[in-house]
C-alpha positions in Angstrom: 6.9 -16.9 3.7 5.0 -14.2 5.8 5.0 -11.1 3.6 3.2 -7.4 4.4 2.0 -6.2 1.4 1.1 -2.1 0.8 -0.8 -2.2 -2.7 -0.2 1.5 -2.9 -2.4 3.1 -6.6 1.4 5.1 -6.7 3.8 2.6 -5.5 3.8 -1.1 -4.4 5.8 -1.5 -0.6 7.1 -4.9 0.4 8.4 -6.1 3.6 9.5 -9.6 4.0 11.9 -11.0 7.1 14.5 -9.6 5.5 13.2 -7.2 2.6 11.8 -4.0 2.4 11.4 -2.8 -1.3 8.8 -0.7 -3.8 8.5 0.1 -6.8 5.7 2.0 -8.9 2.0 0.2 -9.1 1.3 1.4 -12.6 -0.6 -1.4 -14.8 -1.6 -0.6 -18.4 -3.1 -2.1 -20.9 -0.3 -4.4 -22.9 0.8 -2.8 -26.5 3.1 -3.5 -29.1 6.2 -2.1 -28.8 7.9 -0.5 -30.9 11.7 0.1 -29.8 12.7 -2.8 -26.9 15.0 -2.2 -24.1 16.4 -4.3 -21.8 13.9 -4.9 -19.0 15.6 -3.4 -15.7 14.5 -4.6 -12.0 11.0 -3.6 -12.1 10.2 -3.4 -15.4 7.0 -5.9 -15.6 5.4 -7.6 -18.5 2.9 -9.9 -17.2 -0.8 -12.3 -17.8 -3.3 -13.3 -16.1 -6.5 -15.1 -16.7 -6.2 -14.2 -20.1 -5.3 -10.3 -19.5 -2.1 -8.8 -20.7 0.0 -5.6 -19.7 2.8 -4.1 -18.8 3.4 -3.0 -14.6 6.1 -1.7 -12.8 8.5 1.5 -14.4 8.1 0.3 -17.6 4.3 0.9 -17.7 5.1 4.3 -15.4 6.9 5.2 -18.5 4.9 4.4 -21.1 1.5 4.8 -19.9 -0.2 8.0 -22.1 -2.9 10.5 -20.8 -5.5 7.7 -21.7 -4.1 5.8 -19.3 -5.5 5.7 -15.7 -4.7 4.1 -12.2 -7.5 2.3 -10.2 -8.1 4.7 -7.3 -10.6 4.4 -5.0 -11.4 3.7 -1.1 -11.2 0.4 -2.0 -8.7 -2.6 -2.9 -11.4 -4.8 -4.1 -10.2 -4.7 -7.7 -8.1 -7.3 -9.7 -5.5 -4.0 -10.7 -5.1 -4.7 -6.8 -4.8 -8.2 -7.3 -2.5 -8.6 -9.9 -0.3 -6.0 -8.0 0.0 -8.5 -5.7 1.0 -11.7 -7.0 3.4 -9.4 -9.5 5.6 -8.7 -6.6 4.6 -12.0 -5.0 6.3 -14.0 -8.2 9.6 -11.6 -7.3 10.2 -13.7 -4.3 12.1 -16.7 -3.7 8.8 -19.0 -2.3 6.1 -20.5 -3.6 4.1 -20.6 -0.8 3.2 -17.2 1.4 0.9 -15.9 4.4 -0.2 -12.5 3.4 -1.4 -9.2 5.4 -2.7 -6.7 2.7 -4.2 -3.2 3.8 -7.8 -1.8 3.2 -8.9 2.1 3.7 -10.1 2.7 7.2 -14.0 3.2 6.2 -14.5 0.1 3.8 -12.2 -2.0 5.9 -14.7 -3.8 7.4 -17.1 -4.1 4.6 -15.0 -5.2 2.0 -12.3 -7.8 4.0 -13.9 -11.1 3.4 -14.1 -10.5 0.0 -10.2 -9.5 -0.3 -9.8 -12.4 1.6 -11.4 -14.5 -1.0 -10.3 -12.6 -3.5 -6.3 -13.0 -2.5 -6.7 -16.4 -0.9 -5.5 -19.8 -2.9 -3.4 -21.2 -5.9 -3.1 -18.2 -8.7 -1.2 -18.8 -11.9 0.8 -15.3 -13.1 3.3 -14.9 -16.2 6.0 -12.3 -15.5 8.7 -11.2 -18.2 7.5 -14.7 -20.0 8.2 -16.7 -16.5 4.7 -18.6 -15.5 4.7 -19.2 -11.6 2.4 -21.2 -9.5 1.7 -19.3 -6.5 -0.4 -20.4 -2.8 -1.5 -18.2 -0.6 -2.6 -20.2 2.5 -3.6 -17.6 5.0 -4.7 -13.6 4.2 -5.4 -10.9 6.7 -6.4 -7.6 5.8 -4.5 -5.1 7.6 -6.2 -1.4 8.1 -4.4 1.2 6.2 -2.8 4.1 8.6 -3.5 2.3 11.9 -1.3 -0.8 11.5 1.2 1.4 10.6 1.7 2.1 14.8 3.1 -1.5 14.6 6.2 -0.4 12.7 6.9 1.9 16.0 4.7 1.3 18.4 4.0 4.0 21.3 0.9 4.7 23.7 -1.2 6.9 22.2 -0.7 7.7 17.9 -3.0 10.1 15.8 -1.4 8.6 12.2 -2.3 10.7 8.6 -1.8 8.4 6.1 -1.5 10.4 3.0 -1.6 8.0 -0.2 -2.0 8.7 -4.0 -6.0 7.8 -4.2 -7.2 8.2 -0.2 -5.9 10.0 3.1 -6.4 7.7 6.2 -6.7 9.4 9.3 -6.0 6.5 12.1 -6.3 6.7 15.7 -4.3 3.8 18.1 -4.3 4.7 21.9 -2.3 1.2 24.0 -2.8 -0.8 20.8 -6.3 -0.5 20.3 -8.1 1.2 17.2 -10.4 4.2 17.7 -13.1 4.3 15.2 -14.3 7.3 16.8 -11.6 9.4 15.8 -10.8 7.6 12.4 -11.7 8.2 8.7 -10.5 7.8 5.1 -11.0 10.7 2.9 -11.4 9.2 -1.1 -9.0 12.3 -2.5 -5.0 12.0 -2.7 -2.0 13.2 -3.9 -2.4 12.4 -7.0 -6.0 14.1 -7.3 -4.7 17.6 -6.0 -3.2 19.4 -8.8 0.0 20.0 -6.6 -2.3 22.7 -4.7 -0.4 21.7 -1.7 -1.4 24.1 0.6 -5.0 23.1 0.0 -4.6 19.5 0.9 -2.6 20.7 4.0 -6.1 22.8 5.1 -8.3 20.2 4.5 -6.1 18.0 6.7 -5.6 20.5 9.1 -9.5 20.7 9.5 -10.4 17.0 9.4 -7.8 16.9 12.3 -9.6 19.6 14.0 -13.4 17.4 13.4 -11.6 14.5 14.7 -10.7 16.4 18.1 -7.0 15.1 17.7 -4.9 17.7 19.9 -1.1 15.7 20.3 0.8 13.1 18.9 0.6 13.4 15.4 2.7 12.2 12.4 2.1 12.2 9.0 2.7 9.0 7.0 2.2 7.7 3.3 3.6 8.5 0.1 2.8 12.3 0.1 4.3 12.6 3.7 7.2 14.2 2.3 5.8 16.5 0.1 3.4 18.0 2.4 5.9 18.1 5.6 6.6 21.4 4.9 3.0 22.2 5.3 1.9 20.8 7.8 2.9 21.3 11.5 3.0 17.2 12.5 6.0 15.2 12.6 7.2 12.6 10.4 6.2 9.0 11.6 9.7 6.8 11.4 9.1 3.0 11.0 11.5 1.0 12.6 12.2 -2.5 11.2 14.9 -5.2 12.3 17.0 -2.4 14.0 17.1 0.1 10.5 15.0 3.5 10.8 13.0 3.9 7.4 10.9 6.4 5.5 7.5 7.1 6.2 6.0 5.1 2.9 7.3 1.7 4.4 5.4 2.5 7.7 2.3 0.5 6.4 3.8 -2.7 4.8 6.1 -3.1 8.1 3.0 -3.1 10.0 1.7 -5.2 7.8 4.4 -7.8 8.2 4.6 -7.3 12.4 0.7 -8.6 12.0 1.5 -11.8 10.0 4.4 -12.7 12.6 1.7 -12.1 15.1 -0.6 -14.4 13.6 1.8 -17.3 12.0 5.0 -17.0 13.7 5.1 -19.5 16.4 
């Protein structure tokens, strides 16, 4: 099963042939608890390797101020990881061909190790179900620019605004630009709502980039900040349905993999 795979540090997007889902990326640290309630959709309890928690909503609503989300310009992490095969041991196969994304300036620093990292037989415990799970091939996507694969066009200046990074991703006839690409390591969830700040620094790194037309805004905080921003919503397209901006990278994701493995 070819899957695209955004391990978002606010929510988890999943696009499959025919799938596209989320649902929060919190993990804490597993604790007793006190009161149980019946475990809805994407309410995770989960080990690995010896390491126990709780994902999903459930750990969205219980985590405490001491609890914290890995951040970072980086998905080098097992939190990252364990993301992963959680929503992995959701779906109906065993065995899976992955595309994950990395920020725009540790892309290609840190890909062979995700690779590693994600490649092989893992063993995962979910709501007390153990699943084998083999992953037999692993690309590593770049965050904001494979996005233009969910709606492809000629020339795309893409803002990918996340929880822990902003990637700002150029694509002219398919091609990436480094030249006018960058990840900034500050999100939406490092802001303190001060919305109209964010939306200036934006402004400005679009303005050092020398981006002048054809530019959306993407990513969780897409919505939030549309109103203060003057760029356009990007729309994914996927098997004929329009969807929200969030999905944008995950569906490029997957439009990689059936690039690679789809024969």
């Amino acid at each position: 099963m070819i899957v695209g795979f955004d391990w978002g540090n606010a929510y988890t997007k999943i696009c499959t042939s025919d799938k596209v889902f989320s649902y929060p990326s919190d993990i804490i640290s597993y604790r007793k608890i006190k009161v149980s309630n019946a475990l809805r959709e994407h309410d995770y309890l989960f080990e690995y390797k010896g390491r126990k928690g709780i994902a999903g909503t459930l750990a969205r609503d219980e985590k405490t101020a001491l609890d914290r989300t890995r951040k970072g310009d980086t998905k080098l992490h097992e939190d990252a990881l364990i993301r992963l095969l959680i929503g992995l041991h959701q779906l109906p196969d065993k065995h899976f061909q992955i595309v994950v994304g990395q920020p725009i300036n540790r892309h290609s620093e840190d890909k062979e190790r995700i690779i590693e990292m994600v490649h092989g037989v893992h063993r995962i415990i979910v709501n007390g179900k153990e699943k084998e799970i083999i992953i037999k091939d692993v690309a590593v996507g770049v965050e904001g620019g494979s996005a233009s694969l969910s709606n492809p066009k000629s020339k795309l200046h893409l803002i990918d605004i996340g929880s822990g990074t902003i990637n700002f991703a150029t694509v002219i006839n398919g091609r990436f630009i480094n030249s006018q690409s960058t990840t900034v390591s500050q999100g939406m969830e490092n802001i303190e709502q001060d919305y109209e700040g964010i939306a200036a620094n934006i402004q400005n790194i679009v303005i050092d980039l020398g981006w002048k037309d054809f530019i959306y805004i993407l990513g969780g905080g897409a919505k939030v900040l549309k109103d203060y921003l003057p760029y356009a919503l990007f729309t994914p397209i996927f098997q004929g349905r329009s969807y929200t901006p969030e999905y944008a990278n995950a569906i490029g994701y997957y439009k990689i993999g059936e690039k690679l493995w789809l024969r």
